[in-house]
Backbone as JSON Lines, residues from 0, in Angstrom:
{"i":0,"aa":"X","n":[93.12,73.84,120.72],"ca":[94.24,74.73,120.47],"c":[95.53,73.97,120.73]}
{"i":1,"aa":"X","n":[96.56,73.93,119.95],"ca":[97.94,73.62,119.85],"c":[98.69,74.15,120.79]}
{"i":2,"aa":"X","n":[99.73,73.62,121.85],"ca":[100.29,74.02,123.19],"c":[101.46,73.28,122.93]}
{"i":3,"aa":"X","n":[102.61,74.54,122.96],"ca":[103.69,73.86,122.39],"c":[104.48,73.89,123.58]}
{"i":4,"aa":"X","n":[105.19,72.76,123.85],"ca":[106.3,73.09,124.71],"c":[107.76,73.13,124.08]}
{"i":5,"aa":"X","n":[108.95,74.06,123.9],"ca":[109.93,74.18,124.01],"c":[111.14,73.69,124.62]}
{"i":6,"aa":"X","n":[112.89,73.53,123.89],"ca":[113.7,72.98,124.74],"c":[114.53,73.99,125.59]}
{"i":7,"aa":"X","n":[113.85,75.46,125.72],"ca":[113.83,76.34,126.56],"c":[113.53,76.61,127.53]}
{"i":8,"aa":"X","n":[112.25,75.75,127.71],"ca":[111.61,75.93,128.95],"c":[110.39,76.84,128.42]}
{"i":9,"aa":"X","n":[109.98,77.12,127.65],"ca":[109.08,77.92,127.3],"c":[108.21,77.1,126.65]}
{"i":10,"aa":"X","n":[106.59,77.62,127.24],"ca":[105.85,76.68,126.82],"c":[103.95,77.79,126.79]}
{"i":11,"aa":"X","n":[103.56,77.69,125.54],"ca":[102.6,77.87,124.89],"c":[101.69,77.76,124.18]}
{"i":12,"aa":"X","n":[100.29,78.64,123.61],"ca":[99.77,78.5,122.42],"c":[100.41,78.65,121.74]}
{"i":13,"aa":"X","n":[100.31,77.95,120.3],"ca":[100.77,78.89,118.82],"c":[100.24,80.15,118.64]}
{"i":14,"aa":"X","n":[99.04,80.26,119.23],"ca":[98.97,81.54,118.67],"c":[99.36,83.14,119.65]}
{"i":15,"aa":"X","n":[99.78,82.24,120.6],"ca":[100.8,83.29,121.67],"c":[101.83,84.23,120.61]}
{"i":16,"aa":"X","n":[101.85,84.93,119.82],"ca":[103.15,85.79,119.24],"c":[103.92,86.09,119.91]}
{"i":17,"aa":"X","n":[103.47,86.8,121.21],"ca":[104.61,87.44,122.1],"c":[105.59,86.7,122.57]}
{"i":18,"aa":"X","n":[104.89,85.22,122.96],"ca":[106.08,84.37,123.68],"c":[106.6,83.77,122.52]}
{"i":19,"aa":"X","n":[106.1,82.86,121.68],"ca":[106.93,82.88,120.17],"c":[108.43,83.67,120.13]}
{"i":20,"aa":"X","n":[108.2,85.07,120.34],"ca":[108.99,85.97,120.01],"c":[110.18,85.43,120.86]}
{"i":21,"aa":"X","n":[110.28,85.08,122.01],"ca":[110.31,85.32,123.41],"c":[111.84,83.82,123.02]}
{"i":22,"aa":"X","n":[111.29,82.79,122.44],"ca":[111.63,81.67,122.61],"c":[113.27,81.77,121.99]}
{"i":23,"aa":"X","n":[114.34,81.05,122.86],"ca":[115.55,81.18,122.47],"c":[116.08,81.13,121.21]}
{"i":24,"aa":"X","n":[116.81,80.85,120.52],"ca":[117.87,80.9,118.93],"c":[118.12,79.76,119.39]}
{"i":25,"aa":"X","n":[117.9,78.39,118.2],"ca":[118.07,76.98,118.0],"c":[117.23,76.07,119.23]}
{"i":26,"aa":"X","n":[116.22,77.05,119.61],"ca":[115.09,75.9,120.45],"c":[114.65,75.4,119.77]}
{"i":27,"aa":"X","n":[114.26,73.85,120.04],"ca":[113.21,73.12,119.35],"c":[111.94,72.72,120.17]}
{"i":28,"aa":"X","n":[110.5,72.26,119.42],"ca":[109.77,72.17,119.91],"c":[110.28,70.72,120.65]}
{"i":29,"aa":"X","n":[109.84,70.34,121.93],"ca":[109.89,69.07,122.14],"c":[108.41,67.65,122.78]}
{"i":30,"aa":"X","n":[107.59,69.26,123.05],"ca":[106.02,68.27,122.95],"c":[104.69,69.72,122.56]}
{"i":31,"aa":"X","n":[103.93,68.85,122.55],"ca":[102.77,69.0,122.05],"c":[101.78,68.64,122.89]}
{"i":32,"aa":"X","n":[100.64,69.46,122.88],"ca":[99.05,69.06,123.16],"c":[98.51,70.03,122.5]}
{"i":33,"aa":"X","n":[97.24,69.1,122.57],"ca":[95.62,69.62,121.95],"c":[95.01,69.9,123.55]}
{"i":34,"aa":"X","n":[94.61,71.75,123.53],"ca":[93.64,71.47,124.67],"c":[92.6,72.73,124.22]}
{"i":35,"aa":"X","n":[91.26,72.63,125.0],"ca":[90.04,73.69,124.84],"c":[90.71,74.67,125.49]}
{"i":36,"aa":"X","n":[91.28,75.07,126.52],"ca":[92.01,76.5,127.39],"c":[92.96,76.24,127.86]}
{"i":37,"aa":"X","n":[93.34,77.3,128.56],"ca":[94.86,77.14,129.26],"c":[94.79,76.38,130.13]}
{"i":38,"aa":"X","n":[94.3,76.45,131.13],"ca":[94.38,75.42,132.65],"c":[93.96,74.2,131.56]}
{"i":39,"aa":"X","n":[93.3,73.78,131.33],"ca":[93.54,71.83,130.27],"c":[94.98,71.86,129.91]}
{"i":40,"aa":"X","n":[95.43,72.88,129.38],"ca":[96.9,72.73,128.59],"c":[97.93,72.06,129.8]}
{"i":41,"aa":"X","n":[97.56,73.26,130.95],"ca":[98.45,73.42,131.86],"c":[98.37,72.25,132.9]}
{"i":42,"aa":"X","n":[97.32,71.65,132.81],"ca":[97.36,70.54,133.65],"c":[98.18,69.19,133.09]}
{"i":43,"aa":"X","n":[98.32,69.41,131.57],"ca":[98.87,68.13,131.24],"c":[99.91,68.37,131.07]}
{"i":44,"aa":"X","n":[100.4,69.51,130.54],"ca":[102.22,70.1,131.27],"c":[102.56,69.58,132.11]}
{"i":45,"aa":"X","n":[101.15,69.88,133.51],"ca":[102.58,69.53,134.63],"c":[102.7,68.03,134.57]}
{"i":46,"aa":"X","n":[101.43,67.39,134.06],"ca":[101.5,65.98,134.4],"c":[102.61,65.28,133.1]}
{"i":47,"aa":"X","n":[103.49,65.96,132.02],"ca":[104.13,65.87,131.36],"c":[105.21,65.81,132.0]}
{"i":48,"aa":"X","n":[105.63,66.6,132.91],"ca":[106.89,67.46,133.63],"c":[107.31,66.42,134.47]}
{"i":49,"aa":"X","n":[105.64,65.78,134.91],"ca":[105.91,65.35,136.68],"c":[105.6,65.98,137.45]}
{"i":50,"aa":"X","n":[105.32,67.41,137.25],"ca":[105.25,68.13,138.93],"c":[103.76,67.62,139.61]}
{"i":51,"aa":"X","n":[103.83,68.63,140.56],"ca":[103.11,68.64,141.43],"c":[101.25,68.84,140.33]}
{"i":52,"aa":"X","n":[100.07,68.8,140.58],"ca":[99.09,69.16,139.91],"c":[98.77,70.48,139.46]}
{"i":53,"aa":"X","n":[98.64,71.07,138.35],"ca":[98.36,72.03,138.12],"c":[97.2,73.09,139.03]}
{"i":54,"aa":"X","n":[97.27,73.92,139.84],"ca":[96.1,75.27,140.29],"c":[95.89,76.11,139.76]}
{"i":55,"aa":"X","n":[94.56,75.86,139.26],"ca":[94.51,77.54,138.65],"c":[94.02,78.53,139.5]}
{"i":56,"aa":"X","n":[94.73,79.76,138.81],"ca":[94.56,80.93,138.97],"c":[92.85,81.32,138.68]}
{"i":57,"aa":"X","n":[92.4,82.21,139.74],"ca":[91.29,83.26,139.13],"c":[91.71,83.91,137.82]}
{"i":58,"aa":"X","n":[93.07,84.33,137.7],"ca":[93.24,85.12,136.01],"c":[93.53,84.44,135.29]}
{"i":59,"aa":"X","n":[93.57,82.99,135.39],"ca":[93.25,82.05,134.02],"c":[92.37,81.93,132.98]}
{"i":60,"aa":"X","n":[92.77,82.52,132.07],"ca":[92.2,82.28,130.77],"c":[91.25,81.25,130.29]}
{"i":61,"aa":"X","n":[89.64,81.5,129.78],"ca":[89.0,80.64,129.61],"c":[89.34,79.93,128.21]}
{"i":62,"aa":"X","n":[87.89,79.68,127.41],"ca":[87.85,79.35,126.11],"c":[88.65,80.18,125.23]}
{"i":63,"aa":"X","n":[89.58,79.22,124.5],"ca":[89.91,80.43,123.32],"c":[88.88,80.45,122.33]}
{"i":64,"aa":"X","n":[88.97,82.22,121.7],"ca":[88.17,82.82,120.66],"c":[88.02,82.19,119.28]}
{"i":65,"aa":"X","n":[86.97,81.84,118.65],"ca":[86.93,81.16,117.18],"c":[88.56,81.37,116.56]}
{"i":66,"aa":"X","n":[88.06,82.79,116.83],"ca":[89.39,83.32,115.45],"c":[90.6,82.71,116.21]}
{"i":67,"aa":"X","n":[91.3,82.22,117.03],"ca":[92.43,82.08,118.06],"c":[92.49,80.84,117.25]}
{"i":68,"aa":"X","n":[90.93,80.01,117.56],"ca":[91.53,78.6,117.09],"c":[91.21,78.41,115.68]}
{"i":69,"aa":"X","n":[90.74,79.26,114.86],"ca":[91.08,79.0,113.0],"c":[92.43,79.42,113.39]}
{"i":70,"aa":"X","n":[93.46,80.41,113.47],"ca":[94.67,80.34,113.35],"c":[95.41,79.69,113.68]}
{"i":71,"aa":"X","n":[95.34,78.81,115.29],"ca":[96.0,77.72,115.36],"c":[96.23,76.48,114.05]}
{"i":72,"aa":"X","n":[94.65,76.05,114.12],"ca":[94.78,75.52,112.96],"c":[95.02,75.56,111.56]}
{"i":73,"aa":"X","n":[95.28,76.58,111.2],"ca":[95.95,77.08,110.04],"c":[97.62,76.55,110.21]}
{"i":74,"aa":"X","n":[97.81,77.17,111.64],"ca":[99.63,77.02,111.87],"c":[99.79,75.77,111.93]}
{"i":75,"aa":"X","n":[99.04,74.69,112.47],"ca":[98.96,73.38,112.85],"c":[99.05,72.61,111.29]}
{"i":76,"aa":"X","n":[98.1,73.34,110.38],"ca":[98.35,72.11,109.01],"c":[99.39,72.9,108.31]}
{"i":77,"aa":"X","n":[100.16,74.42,108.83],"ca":[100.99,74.5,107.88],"c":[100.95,75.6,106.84]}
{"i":78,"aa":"X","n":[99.43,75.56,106.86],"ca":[99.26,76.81,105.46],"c":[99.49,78.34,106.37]}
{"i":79,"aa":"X","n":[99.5,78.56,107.1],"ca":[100.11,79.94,108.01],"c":[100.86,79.8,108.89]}
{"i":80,"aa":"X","n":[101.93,80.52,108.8],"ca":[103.41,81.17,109.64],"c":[102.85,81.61,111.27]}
{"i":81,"aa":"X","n":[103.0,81.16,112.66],"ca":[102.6,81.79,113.52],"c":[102.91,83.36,113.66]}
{"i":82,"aa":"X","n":[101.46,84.31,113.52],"ca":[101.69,85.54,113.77],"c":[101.3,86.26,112.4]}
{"i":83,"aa":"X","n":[101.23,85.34,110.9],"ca":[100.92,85.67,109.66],"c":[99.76,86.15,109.68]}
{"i":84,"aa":"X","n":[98.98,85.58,110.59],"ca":[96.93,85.67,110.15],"c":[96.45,86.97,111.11]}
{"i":85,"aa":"X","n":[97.25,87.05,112.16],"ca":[97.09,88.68,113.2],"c":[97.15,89.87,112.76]}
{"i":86,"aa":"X","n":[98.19,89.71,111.53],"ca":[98.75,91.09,110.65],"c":[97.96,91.26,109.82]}
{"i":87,"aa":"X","n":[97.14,90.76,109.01],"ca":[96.3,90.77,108.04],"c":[95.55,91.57,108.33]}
């Protein structure tokens, strides 16, 4: 799954809509990863950032769902708009 980080400070899946929504007027993306779940994502954030090592939470999110990651990858080569393939 695609994990975008923002020059907002906001940082996600693509296929997050809500935070999408969320993300400022004239942010740009400024990195990227490929990870299997959130805590993988989140560990290389911090080690992106510098901080301290990522802990996860007990309410951390495991594997994302097939369908989660065909839509990423849809958004990833381009042929779908994040949030296009949810409405359908």
């Amino acid at each position: 799954m695609l994990h975008q980080a923002w020059s907002d400070g906001s940082f996600f899946p693509v296929v997050n809509h809500s935070a999408r929504a969320l993300v400022e007027d004239g942010a740009t993306v400024v990195w990227t990863v490929e990870a299997a779940n959130w805590v993988e994502a989140m560990v290389s954030y911090h080690q992106w950032r510098g901080w301290e090592p990522y802990r996860p939470m007990d309410s951390d999110a495991g594997a994302y769902s097939a369908a989660q990651e065909g839509e990423a990858a849809e958004i990833a080569r381009g042929i779908a708009e994040p949030g296009s393939l949810s409405k359908q």
